[in-house]
C-alpha positions as CSV (number, residue, x, y, z in Angstrom):
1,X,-4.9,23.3,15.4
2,X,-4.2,21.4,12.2
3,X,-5.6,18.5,11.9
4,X,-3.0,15.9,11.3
5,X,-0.6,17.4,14.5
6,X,0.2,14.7,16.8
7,X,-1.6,15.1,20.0
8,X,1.4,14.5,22.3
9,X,2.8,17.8,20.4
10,X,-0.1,19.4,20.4
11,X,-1.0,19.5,24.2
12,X,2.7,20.3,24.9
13,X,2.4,23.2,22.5
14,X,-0.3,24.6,24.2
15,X,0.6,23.8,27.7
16,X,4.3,25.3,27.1
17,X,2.0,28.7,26.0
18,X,0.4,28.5,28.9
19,X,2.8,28.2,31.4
20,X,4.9,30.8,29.7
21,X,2.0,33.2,30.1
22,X,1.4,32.2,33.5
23,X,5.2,33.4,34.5
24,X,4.7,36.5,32.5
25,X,1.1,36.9,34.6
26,X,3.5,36.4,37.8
27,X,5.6,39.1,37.2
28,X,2.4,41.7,36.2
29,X,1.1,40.3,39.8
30,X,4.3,41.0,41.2
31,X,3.5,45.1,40.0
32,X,-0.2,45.2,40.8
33,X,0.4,43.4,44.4
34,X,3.6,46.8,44.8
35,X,1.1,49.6,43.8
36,X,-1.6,47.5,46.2
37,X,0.7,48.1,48.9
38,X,1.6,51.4,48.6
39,X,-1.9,52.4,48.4
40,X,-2.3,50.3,51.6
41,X,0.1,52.4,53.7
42,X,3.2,49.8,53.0
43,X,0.8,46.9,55.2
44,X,0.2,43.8,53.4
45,X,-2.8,42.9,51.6
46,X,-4.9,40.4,53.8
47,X,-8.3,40.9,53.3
48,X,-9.9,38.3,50.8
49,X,-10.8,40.8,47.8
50,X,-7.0,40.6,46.9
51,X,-7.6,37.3,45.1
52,X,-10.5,39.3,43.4
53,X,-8.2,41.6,42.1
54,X,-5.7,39.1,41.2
55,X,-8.7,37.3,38.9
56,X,-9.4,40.6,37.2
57,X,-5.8,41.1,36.3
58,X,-5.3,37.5,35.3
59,X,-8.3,38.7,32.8
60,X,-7.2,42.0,31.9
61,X,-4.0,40.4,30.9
62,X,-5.6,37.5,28.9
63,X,-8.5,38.9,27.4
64,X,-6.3,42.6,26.4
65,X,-4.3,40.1,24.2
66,X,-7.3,37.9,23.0
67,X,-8.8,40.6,21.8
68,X,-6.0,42.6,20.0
69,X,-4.7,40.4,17.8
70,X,-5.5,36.6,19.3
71,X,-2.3,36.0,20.5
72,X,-0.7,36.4,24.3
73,X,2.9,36.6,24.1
74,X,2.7,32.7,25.5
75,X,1.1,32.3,22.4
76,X,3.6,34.0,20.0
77,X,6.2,32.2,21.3
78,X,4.9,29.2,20.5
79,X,3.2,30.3,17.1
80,X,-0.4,29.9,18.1
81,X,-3.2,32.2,17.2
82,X,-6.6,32.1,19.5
83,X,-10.0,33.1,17.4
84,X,-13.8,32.7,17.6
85,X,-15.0,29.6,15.3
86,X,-16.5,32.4,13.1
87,X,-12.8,33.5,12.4
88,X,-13.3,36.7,14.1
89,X,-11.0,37.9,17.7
90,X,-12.7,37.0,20.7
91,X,-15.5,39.3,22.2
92,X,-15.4,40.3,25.9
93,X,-18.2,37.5,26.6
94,X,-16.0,34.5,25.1
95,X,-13.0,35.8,26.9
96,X,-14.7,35.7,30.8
97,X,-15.8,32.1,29.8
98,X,-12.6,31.0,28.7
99,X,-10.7,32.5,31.4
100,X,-12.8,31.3,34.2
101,X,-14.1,27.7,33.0
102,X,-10.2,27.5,32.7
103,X,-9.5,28.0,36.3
104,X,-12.3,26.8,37.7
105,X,-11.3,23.3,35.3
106,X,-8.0,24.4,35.7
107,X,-6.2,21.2,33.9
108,X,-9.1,19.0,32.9
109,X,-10.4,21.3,30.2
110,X,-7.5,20.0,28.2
111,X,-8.8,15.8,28.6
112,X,-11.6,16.7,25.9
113,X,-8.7,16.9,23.2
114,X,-8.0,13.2,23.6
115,X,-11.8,12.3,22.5
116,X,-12.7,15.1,19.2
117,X,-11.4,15.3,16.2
118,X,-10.8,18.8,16.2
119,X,-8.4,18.8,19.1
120,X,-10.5,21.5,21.1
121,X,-10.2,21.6,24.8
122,X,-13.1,22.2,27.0
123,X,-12.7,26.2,27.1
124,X,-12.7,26.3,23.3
125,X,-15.7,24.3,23.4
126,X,-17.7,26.5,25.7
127,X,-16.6,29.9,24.3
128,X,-17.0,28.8,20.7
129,X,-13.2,29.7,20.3
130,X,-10.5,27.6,18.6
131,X,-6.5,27.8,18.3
132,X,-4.9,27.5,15.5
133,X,-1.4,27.9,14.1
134,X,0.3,31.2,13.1
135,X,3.6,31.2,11.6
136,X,3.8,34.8,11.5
């Protein structure tokens, strides 16, 4: 992010991403969990594994627009751009450990903004990643 954004702005910027992504992720869910049932002679999913395959379309969904062009549509909306620190889009190995150190720290990976300079949240930190304004 730039450097001299407030932080209050900041952190609603990219929390205002996020959950916009997440209701776009519902509806997807809402698709997968109809073709699931289908294939499941019209009975409803209740073994375990569904939240399996819930995970892996949470990260198919992510990590497809990480890797295109660095930006969900969460992240257009709000004119933010997701990139390695080397300036390059993300590889397949930096997506699975943004995506799951963000739900397995789902909410605290954000307190790590308050204390660095940079403004990075835990996720950026551990997948060498960084977001970063795109007025395009």
């Amino acid at each position: 992010m730039q450097e001299n954004s407030p932080l209050p702005y900041l952190l609603l910027r990219r929390l205002f991403a996020f959950l916009y992504d997440c209701l776009l992720l519902i509806a997807v869910l809402f698709v997968v969990t109809g073709v699931a049932v289908l294939l499941n002679n019209n009975q409803q999913l209740t073994h375990p594994t569904r939240f399996l395959l819930f995970g892996l379309v949470g990260f198919l969904y992510f990590s497809w627009f990480w890797r295109r062009d660095g930006r969900t549509l969460g992240l257009q909306a709000w004119k933010l751009h997701v990139k390695s620190d080397d300036a390059n889009m993300l590889t397949w190995k930096q997506c699975a450990i943004r995506y799951v150190s963000g739900i397995l720290c789902f909410g605290f990976t954000y307190v790590s903004i308050f204390f660095r300079s940079d403004r990075k949240a835990l996720h950026d930190l551990l997948s060498n990643s960084n977001i970063s304004f795109k007025n395009k």
